[in-house]
C-alpha positions in Angstrom: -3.0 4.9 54.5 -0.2 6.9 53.2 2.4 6.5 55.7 1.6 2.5 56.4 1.1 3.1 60.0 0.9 -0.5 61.4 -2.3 -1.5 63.4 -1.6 -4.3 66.0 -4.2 -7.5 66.6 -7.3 -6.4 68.0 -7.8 -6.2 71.4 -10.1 -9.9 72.2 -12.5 -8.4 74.9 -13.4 -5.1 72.6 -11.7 -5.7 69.4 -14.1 -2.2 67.5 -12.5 -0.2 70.2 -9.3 -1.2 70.2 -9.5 -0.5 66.4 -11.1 2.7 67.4 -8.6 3.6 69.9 -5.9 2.5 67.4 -7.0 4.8 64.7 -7.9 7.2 66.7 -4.0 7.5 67.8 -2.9 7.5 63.8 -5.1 10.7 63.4 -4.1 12.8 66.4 -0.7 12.3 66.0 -0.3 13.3 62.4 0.4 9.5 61.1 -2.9 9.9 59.0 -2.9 13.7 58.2 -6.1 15.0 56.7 -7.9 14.3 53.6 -5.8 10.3 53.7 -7.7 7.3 53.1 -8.5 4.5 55.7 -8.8 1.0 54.7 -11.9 -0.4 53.5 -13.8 -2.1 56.1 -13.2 -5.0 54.6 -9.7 -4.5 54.1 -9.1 -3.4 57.9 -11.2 -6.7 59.1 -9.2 -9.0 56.9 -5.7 -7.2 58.5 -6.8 -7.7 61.7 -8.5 -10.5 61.7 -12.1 -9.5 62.6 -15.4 -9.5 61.4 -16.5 -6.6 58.9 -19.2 -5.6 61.5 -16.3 -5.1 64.1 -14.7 -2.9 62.0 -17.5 -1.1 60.6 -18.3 -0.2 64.2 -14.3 1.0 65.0 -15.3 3.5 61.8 -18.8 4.5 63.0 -17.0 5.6 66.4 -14.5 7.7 64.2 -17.0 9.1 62.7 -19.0 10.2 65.1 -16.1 11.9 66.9 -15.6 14.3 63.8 -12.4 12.5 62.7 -13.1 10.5 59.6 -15.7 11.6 57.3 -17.3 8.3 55.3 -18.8 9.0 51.7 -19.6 5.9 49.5 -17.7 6.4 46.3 -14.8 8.0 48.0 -14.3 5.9 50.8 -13.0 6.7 54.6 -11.0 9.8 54.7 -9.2 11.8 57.6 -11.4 15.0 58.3 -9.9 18.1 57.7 -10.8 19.3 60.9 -9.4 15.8 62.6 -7.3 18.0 65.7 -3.8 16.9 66.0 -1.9 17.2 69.0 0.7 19.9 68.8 4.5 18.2 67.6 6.2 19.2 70.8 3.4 17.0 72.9 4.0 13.9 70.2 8.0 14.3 70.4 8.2 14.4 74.3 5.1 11.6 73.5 7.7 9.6 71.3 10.7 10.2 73.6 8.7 8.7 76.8 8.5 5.6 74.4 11.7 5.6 73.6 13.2 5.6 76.9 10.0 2.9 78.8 10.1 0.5 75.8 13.9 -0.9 76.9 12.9 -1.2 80.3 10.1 -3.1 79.9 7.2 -0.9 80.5 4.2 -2.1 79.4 1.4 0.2 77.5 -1.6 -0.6 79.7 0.9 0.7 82.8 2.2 3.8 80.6 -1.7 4.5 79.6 -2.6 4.3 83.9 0.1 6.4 85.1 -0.8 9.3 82.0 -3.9 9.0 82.8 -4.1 9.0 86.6 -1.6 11.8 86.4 -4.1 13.8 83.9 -6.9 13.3 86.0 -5.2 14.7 89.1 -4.7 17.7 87.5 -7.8 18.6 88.1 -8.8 21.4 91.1 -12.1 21.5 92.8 -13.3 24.4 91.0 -13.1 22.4 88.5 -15.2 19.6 89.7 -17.7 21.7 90.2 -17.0 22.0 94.5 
């Protein structure tokens, strides 16, 4: 990984999709541009302190979602058509952890409120009413 975006512990009750969901951060927010190369399995597992099935199964998510193409010889790479948020939506992204992080805010909390606030967004056309 080019930049050497750090991945945290994994997650104890789902430790593939925290790697997943970890990952799948570094990609959309242009940490791991396209065409960059993961970690080897192996490597990732041995970093965070999992079993290489664990991470084999973070990868096969990525994968799936069109954001990491895996070819033997050359390895885990960023897809070239791996969407990245627009840099306006990861500065004001960067700025809101910025300004929680010395107040204490936790993540899961941040995660809810973006979330909850997301999903009101939506009208009942939408839903399908």
């Amino acid at each position: 990984m080019s930049p050497n975006p750090k991945l945290s512990a994994a997650d104890e009750s789902n430790p593939a999709l925290d790697i997943y969901r970890q990952l799948r951060g570094l990609i959309v927010s242009g940490q791991l541009g396209a065409g960059e190369r993961l970690p080897t399995v192996r490597q990732t597992a041995s970093d965070l302190g999992v079993a290489p099935g664990t991470a084999a199964r973070a990868y096969k998510m990525l994968e799936a979602d069109g954001l990491v193409i895996s070819r033997t010889a050359a390895g885990t790479r960023v897809s070239e058509s791996a969407g990245v948020l627009p840099a306006s939506v990861i500065r004001r992204l960067r700025d809101l952890v910025d300004e929680a992080d010395p107040l204490g805010a936790e993540l899961d909390d941040i995660v809810d409120v973006l979330r909850t606030i997301w999903q009101s967004r939506t009208t009942p056309e939408d839903a399908g009413e």
